[in-house]
C-alpha positions as CSV (number, residue, x, y, z in Angstrom):
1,X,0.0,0.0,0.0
2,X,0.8,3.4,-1.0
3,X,-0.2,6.5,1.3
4,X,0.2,10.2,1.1
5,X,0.6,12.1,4.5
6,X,-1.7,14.4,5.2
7,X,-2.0,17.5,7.7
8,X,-4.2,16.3,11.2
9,X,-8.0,17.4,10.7
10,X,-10.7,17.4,13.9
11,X,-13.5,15.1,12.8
12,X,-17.1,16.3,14.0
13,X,-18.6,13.8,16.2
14,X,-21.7,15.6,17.3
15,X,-23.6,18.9,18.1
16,X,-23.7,20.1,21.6
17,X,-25.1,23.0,23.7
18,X,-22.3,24.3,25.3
19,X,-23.4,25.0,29.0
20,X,-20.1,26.6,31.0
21,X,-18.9,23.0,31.7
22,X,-21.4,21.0,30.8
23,X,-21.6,20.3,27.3
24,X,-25.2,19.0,26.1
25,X,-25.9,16.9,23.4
26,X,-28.9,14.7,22.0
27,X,-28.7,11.8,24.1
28,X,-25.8,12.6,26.2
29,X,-24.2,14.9,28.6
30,X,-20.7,15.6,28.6
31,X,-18.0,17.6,30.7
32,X,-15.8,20.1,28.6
33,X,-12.4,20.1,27.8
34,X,-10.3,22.2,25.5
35,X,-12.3,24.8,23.0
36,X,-11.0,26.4,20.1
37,X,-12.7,28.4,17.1
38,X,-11.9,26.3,13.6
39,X,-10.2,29.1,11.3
40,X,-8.5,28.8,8.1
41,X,-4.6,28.1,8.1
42,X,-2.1,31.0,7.5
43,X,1.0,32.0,8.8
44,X,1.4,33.4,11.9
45,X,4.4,34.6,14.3
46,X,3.6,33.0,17.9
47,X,5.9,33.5,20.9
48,X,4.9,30.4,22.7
49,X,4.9,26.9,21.6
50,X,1.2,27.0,23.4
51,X,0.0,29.3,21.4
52,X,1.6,27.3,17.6
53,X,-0.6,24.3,19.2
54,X,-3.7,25.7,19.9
55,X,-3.3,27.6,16.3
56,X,-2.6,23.8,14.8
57,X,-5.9,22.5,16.4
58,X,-7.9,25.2,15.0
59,X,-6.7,24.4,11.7
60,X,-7.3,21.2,11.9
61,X,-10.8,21.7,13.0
62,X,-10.8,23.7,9.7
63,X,-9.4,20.8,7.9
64,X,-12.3,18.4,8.5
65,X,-14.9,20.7,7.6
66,X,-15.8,22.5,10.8
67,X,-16.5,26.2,9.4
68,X,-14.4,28.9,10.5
69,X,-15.5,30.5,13.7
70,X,-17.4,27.6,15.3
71,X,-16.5,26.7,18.2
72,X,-14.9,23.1,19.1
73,X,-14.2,21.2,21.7
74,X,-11.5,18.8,22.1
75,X,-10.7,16.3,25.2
76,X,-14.3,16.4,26.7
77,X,-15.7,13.5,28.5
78,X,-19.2,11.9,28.7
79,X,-20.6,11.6,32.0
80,X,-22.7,9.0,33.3
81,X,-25.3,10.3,35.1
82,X,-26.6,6.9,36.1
83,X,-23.6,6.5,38.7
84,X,-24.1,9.8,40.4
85,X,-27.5,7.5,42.1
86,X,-24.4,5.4,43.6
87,X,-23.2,5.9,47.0
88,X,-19.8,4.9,46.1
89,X,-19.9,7.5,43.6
90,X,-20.8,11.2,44.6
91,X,-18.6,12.9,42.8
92,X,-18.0,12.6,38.5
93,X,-16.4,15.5,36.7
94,X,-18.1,19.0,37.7
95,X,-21.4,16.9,38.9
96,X,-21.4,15.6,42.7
97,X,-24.5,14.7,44.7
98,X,-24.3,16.8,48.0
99,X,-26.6,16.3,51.0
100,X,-28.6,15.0,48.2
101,X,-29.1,16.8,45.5
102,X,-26.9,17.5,42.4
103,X,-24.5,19.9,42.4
104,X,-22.0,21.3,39.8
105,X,-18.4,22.9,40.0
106,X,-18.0,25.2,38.0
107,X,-14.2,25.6,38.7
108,X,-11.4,23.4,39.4
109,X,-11.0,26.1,42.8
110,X,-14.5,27.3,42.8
111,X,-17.0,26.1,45.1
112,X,-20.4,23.8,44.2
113,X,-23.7,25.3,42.3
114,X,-27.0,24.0,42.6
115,X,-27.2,22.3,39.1
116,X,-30.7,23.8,37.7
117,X,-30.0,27.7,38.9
118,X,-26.4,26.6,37.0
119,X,-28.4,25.2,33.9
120,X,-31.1,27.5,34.0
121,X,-29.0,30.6,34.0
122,X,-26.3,29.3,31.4
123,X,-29.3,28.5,28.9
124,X,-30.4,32.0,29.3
125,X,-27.5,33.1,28.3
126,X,-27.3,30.8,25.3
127,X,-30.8,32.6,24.6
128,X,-29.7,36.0,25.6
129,X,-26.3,36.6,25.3
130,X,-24.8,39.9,26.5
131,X,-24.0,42.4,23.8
132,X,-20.9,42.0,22.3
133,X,-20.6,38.0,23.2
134,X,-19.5,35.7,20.4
């Protein structure tokens, strides 16, 4: 077999609703990980080698099809909600149960948030977004 290399391209894998750190899809919920916009490749001057990599995931979002501007994420996790009912199990990504009733962190350092004032104000801001908000 014969092959030609080809630049790394981001494949779409589904549509989500993207809910601070909850990412919501069809049938499943997910927990976010690393978002970038797909934009078309061009050459660019970047001081840090963090910067060239995030630029190279963009582009490859861009690649596979994902039009520029839209927003991607990479690295996110499904969460199974089923094993939060669990005693063993209280805590899963940014959803714990505490004292009973489901919470989300909404930080790595921040503190718990009731999960539908969480929800419920993050879809209003899907609905609503302030003015100037991409």
């Amino acid at each position: 077999m014969l092959g030609i290399p080809r630049s790394p391209r981001v494949v779409l894998r589904d549509e989500v609703w993207h809910l601070g750190v909850l990412l919501l899809g069809a049938a499943d919920l997910y927990a976010t990980g690393e978002i970038v916009r797909s934009r078309e490749p061009a050459r660019r001057g970047y001081t840090a080698e963090s910067q060239r990599a995030r630029a190279g995931l963009a582009e490859a979002a861009f690649r596979g099809g994902i039009l520029p501007g839209t927003a991607v994420h990479l690295g996110w996790r499904r969460l199974d909600v089923s094993s939060l009912s669990e005693p063993t199990s209280a805590e899963m990504g940014p959803l714990a149960v505490i004292d009973g009733a489901l919470r989300v962190r909404w930080s790595t350092s921040g503190g718990y948030a009731d999960a539908e004032t969480y929800v419920r104000e993050r879809v209003e801001l899907v609905r609503h977004p302030p003015q100037g908000a991409t």
